[in-house]
N, C-alpha and C positions, 0 to 999 in steps of 0.2 A: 504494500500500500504506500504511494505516494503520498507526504505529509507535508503541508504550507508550514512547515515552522515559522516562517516571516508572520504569514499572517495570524497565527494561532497568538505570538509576542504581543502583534497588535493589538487585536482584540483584548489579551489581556492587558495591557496600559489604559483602554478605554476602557473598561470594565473596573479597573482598579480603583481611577478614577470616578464613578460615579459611584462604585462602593463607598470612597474615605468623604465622597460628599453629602450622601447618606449618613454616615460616622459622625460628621461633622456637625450638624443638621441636631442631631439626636440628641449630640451631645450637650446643645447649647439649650436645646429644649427640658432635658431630664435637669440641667442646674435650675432652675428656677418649677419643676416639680419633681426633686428626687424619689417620691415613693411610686412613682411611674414605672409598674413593672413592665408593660408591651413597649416602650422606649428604652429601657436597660435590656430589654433579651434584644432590639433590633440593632442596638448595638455590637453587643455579645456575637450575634450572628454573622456580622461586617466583618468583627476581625477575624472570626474562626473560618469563612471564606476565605478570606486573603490569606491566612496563614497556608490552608490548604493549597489554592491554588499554585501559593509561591513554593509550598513545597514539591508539586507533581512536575513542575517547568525547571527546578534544579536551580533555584535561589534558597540554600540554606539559610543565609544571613537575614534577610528578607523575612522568611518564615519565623525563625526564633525573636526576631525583634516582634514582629505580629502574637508569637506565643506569649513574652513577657506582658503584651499589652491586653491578649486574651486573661492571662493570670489575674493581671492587676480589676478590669472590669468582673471576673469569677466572686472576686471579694469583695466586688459592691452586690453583686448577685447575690450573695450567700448573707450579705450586711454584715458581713466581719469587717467593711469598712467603711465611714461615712462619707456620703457624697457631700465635698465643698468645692466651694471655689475654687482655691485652689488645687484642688484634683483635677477640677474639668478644666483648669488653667495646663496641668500638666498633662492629660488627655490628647488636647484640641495640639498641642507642639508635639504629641506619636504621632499624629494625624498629618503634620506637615513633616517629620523627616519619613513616614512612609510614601509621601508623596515627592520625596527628593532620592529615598531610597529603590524604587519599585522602580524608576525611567534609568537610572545610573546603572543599575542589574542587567536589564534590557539593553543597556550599552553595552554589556561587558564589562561592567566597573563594579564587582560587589565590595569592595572595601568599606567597611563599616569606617564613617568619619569618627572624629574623638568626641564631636559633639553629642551626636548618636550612640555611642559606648555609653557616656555622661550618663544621657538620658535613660538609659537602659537599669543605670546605679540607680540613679534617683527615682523609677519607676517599681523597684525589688524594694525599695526602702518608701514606699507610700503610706503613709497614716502613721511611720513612727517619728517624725520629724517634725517641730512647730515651726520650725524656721518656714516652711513650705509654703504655709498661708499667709506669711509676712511678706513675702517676697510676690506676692500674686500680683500686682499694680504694673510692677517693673516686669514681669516674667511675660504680661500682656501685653504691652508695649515692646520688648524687644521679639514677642513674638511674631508681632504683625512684621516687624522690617524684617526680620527672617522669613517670613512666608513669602515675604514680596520679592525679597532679595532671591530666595531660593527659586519662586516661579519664574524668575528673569534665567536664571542659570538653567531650569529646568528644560525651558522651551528652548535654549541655545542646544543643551547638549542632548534635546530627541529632536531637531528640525529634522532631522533626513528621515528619522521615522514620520514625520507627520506629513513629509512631502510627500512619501509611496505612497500614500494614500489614505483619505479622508472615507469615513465609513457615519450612515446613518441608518438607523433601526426605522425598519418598514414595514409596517402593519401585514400579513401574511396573504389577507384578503386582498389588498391593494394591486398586491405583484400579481397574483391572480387574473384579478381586472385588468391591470397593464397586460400581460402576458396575452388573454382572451385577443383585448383590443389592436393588436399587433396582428394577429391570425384575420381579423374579419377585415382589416385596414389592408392585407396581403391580398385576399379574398375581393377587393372592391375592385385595387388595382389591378388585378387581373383580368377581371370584370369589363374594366373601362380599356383599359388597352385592346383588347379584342372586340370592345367597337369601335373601334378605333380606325383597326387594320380591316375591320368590314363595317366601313364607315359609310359604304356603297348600300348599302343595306339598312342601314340603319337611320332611324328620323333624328334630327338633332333634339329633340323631344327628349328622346330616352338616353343620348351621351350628356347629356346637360343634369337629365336624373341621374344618374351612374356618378357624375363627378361629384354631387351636390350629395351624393352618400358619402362619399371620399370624404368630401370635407365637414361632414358631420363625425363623423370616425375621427380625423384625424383632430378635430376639437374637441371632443371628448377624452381623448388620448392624452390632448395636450392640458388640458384640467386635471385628469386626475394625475401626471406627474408630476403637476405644480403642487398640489394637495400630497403627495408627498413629499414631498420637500419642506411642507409642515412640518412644525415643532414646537411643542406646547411652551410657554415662558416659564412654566411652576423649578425646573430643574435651575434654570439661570436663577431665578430669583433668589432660590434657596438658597442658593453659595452667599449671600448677602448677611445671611442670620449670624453667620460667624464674623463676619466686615463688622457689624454693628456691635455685636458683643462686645472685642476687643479694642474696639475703640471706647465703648462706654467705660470699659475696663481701666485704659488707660487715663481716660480725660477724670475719672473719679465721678462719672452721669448713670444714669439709669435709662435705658433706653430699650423698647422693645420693635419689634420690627412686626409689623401684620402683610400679610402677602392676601390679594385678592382678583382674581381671576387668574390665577395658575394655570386653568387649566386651557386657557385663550392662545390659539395658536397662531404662528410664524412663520417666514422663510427662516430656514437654517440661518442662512447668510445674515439676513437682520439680524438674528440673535447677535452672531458674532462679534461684531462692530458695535453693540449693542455695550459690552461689556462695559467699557470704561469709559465713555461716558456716565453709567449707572454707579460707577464706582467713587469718581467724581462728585457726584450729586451726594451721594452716602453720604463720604465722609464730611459734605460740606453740612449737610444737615444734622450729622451728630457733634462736631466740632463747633460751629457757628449757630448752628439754628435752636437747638435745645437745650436748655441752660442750666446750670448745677443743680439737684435737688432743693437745697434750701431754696435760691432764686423762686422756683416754680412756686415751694410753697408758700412765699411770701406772697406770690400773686394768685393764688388762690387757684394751683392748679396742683394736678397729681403729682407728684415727686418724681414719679418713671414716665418722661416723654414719648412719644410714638414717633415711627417712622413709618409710610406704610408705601407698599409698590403694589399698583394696581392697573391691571391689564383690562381692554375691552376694544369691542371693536365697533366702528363709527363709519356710517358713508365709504366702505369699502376701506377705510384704513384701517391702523390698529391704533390705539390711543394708549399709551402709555405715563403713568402717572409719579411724580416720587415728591408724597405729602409728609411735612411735617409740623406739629402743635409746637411750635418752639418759641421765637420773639418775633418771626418774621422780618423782613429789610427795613434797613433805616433809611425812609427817603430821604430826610436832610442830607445826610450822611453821605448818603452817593450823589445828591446835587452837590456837594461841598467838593467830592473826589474829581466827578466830572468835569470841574471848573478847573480845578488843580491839572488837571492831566488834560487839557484841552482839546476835551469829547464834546462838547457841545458849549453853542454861543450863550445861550439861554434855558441850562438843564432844569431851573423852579417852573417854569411856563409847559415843559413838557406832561407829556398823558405819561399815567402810572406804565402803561405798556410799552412807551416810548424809552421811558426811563429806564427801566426795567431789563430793557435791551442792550444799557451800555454794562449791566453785567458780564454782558459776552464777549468784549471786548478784550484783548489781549493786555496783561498788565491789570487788569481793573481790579482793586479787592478793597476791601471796606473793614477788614482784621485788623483790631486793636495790634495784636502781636502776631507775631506768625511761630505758629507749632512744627509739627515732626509731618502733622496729616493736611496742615492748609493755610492758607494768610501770604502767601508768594504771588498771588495774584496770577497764576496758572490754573487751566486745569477748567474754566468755563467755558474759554475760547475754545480750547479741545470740545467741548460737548457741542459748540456749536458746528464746528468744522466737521466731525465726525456725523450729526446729526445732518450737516447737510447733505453730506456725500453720500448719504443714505434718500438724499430727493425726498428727508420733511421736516418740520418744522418744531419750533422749540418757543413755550412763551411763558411767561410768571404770573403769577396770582399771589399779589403777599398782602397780609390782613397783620399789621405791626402790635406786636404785644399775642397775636394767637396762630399766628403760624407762616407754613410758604408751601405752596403749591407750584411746580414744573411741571408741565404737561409737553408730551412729544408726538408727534403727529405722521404715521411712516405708513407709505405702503405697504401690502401684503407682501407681495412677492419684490424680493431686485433684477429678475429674469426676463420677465416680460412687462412694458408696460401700456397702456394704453394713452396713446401722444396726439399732439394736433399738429400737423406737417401746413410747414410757411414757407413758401419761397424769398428767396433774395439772391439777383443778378443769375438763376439759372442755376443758383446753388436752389437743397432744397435742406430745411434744419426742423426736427422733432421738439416740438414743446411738451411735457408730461401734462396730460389732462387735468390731473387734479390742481396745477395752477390755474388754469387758463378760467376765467369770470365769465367772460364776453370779447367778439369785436367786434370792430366800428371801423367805417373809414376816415379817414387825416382828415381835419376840415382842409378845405384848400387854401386857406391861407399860409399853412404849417407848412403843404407843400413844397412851396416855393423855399423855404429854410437849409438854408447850408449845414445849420450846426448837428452834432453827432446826438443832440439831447435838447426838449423843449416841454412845455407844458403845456396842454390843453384843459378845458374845463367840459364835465362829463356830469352834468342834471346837478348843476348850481355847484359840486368841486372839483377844485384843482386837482387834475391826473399828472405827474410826471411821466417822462416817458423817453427810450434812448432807441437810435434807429440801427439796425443792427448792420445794416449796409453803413456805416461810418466804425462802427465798434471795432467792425472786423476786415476791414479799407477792403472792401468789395467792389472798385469802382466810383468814378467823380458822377456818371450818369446818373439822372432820378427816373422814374416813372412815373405816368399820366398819371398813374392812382396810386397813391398808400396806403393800408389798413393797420388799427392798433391793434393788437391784441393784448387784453387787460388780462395780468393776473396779479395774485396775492403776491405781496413781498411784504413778511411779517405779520404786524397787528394792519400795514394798510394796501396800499395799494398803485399799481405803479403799470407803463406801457411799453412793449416792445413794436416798434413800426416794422412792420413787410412788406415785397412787393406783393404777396401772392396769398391767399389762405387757400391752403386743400382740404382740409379738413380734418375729422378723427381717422384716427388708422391705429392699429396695435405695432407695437414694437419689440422686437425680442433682442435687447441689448447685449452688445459684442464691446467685450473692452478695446481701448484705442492702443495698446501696449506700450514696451519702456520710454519710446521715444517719442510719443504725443500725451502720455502723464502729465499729470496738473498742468493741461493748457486754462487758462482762467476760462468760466463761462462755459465749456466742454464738461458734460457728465459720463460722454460716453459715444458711441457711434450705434447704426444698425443697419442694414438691407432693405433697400428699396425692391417693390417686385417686377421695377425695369433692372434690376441690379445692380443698379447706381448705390453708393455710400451714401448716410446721409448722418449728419451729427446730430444729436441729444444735449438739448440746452439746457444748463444747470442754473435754474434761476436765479437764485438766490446769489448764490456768485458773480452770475453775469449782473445782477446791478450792483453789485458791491464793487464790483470792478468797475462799472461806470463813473461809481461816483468819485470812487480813486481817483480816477483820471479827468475828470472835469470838474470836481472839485461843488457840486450838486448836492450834498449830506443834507441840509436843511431840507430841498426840492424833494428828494426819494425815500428818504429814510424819516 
């Protein structure tokens, strides 16, 4: 018998992982209800897999470090030991060198490090040492830069594992249906090519039916692959529970974390990009947003804050939420910063949403001092950069003294999307539907305008608006006609002028590769069904880049 050892390796690293996330998970749940017996055995369970596993694949080291951590949970099992803090402080750090240990095995490297030996001493010596629970603050805090620092080395030294090949778990019934639908899609085209070649014979009636089954097949086909490609957010979200603990840990806060609509699903791909953005947001809401116990109770609030991540799906996107009851934004505060850092001319006269928006700004932060987890004035602009390349959008709700809302707004899928194709000079460029309001054509006075950006007024307000034949120096010629096409940019709203509107069309986006990467205003390219190329315009970017360059902030933003 022929055996994939490559891929059996793999499968176990993926599996490992979703176990010690599982682990993790449990762990942070069973501190805060120790006598939770179905939580301690799901526990108990996690590691006595891994151990097993790591023993049958010929990781010794692997295994006995997983036995000593099997041991150590045996003795909360049997309540020969009690669950504290700092236990689960010492727990949740086997949880990150199994996860530093299990990828280095799989390299080839079992060498148990000295830290990992440490851990192993102080794991055989649990419940007889007080020093243990003194040290629980500091053991939190160096744990999280270890986990972080370890997942940076992690992902360095399995990339080549993760390049062979990326794997998703597929419903059994699915493959089925795909499978089925590939046979009747074989069966169509069959079908249609033999009227084809006796096309003498045949009314164009029935090749028109024939192909019009074709393309019902091959739409169906093409749904439920995308529907595979689904993936519920409940597993993403969950890795958070532990982000939030160890931070509350360290900052000396109380903070819980509520997950709600886990079970709302994704493209893979969003998830992934997904991550740190969300990570970002965490830590800025347990650092900045939610305030030390006493604080809260002074103001007549519970002592343990919330943090909550909640998933739902809206007008074909997914809405994504990351609320916290904390103090919410200080708008003086950031009109005082804005002025300092000259973000805007008149930041007091701005709308909340307006405001709100210089959050995202590179540089921006409104931290008294800066910590270990935030106050560098990094790390928003990523959420927004990241959120955009994702083609959605990012806005705030903050209610000062009782919380802050982030809401993100992203397509289903990144594979396919549904666009509105515009011509300009015989070029032809893809807008993503979900921006697009309305259009209208130039008044013609506009027309006659040389400049690359102008404003028009649209049922009593002003529209800004940039011509995309100047953006992208397509040509000194104009044409008889120009139309706008109005879409969302942010809380408002704003025009790109074309020569041409074609209309809706779907899109099945093709990256542009290394050497057309972050062109500004480019999200991507796709196939035209003359077989022309045609580009996919990143909005949000392409007016940010407008204003860069003409110098417009007040007019589009």
């Amino acid at each position: 018998m022929n055996i994939d050892h490559e891929a059996i390796l793999h499968t176990f690293l993926d599996e490992t992982e979703e176990h010690l996330g599982k682990m993790e998970e449990a762990l942070v749940a069973l501190e805060t209800q120790p006598e939770d017996e179905e939580t301690l055995q799901t526990i108990f369970r996690v590691a006595h897999t891994l151990k097993g596993n790591a023993s049958s694949l010929g990781f010794p080291r692997v295994a006995g470090f997983a036995h000593a951590v099997e041991d150590t949970l045996h003795r909360l099992r049997s309540r020969t030991l009690p669950v504290t803090g700092g236990l689960i402080t010492l727990l949740l750090q086997a949880v990150d060198a199994l996860r530093q240990m299990v990828p280095d095995a799989v390299a080839g490297n079992e060498e148990m490090q000295p830290a990992h030996e440490e851990l192993l001493k102080v794991l055989g010596a649990a419940g007889t040492t007080a020093a243990m629970e003194e040290r629980k603050a500091a053991e939190a805090l160096a744990a999280t830069e270890r986990r972080q620092r370890s997942w940076g080395r992690r992902k360095e030294d399995i990339q080549t594992w993760r390049e062979r090949g990326r794997t998703l778990r597929v419903d059994i019934e699915k493959l089925d249906r795909i499978l089925n639908l590939t046979g009747e899609i074989a069966i169509a085209r069959g079908r249609l090519r033999q009227m084809l070649e006796d096309r003498a014979g045949r009314a164009a009636g029935d090749v028109l039916e024939a192909h019009l089954e074709s393309d019902r097949l091959y739409l169906e086909l093409q749904e439920l692959v995308m529907k595979a490609r689904m993936v519920p957010v409940g597993p993403t979200f969950r890795q958070y529970v532990r982000t939030v603990r160890d931070m509350a840990t360290a900052t000396g806060k109380l903070v819980r974390l509520h997950i709600e609509g886990g079970d709302v699903e994704v493209d893979t791909r969003v998830i992934e990009q997904l991550r740190d953005p969300l990570t970002h947001m965490i830590r800025n809401a347990v650092d900045h947003g939610i305030e030390a116990p006493q604080v809260r109770q002074a103001r007549g609030k519970d002592p343990s804050g919330r943090v909550a991540l909640r998933a739902y799906h809206e007008a074909g996107s997914i809405v994504i939420q990351i609320a916290d009851d904390g103090a919410g934004l200080d708008r003086e505060r950031i009109v005082e910063r804005a002025k300092s850092q000259g973000l805007a001319a008149e930041p007091e006269k701005l709308t909340d949403d307006e405001l709100y928006q210089l959050v995202f700004e590179p540089g921006f932060s409104t931290a008294e001092t800066v910590t270990d987890f935030s106050g560098r004035g990094v790390g928003m602009d990523v959420v927004r950069r990241n959120i955009d390349s994702l083609r959605g959008s990012v806005a705030i709700d903050s209610r000062q003294g009782e919380g802050l809302t982030i809401t993100i707004r992203l397509p289903l899928t990144l594979a396919i999307i549904e666009g509105f194709g515009v011509g300009v000079e015989g070029e032809t460029y893809v807008i993503p539907l979900e921006a697009v309001l309305e259009c209208l054509e130039l008044p013609a006075k506009e027309q006659h305008q040389d400049d690359g950006h102008g404003v028009i007024y649209l049922r009593g307000r002003a529209l800004p608006y940039l011509r995309l034949r100047k953006l992208f120096s397509l040509g000194d010629g104009a044409p008889a006609r120009e139309n706008i096409v109005v879409v969302q940019h942010g809380s408002g709203q704003a025009g790109i002028a074309v020569d041409v509107l074609y209309g809706a069309c779907q899109a099945v986006i093709k990256p542009l590769g290394e050497l057309f990467e972050g062109l500004p205003g480019i999200a991507g390219s796709t196939i035209l069904g003359n077989g022309r190329v045609a580009l996919i315009l990143d909005v949000p970017n392409l007016l940010r880049e407008s204003i860069a360059r003409n110098g417009q902030a007040a007019g589009v933003a």
